[in-house]
C-alpha positions, 0 to 999 in steps of 0.5 A: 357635880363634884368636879371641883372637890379635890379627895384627901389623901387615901380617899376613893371615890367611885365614879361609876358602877360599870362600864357598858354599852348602854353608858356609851362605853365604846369597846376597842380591837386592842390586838395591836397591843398583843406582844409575848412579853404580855402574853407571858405575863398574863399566862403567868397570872393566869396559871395561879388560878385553879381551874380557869383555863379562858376568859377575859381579863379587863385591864387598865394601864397608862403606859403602852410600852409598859403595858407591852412588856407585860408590866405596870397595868391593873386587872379590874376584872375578870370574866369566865369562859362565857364572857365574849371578847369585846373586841367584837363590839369594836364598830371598825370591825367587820361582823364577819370578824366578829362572828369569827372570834365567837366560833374560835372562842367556842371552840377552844372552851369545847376543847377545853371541856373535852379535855377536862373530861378525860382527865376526870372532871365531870360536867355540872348536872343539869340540876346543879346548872339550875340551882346555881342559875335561880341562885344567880338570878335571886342575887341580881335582884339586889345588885345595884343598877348602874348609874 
């Protein structure tokens, strides 16, 4: 164990690999955070992303107030339209709820891609979606497990 070793100054280490289920991470609904303030803030980050228009963003902050603002928090990660909302994992909400939040989900990414059609994108083919899943699939067999 490491807990006594203080770091020099600049120096980074990684606790962990990710963060999951397995490892006991405990998910949380954190729409009592939800201001627009906030919602202002990550849409404006959000518009510098070409393409991206749903997703998950996981975030840490140490300031609530702050955070409601839209200010002072970090973007650790940021997950595409398949990512579900890990609010759906939280034990103090009911299945139904959760169920409910993957149908809108799905819903707003078919209507999006419904929309991206008529403005002229077209669907990946079948055979692009294949290549990129073997490619993917290759690629995770050297990723390192999570400790």
């Amino acid at each position: 164990m490491r807990q006594d070793e203080i770091l020099a100054s600049g120096e980074v280490l990684k606790l962990v690999e990710t963060g999951n289920h397995a490892q006991g991470c405990i998910f949380r609904d954190g729409m009592h955070l939800f201001t627009e303030e906030l919602e202002r803030a990550i849409d404006q980050i959000s518009r510098k992303l070409p393409g991206f228009f749903i997703g998950r963003y996981d975030i840490r902050y140490e300031n609530e107030e702050d955070f409601k603002q839209g200010r002072n928090f970090q973007i650790v990660e940021l997950n595409g339209a398949s990512s579900e909302a890990t609010s759906i994992y939280d034990a103090r909400n009911s299945l139904f709820s959760a169920y409910r939040t993957l149908f809108q989900q799905w819903r707003l990414v078919f209507t999006i891609g419904a929309a991206n059609r008529l403005n002229g994108h077209a669907p990946s083919s079948l055979t692009a979606l294949w290549r990129n899943w073997r490619q993917y699939s290759a690629a995770a067999l050297s990723y390192p497990l999570a400790d």
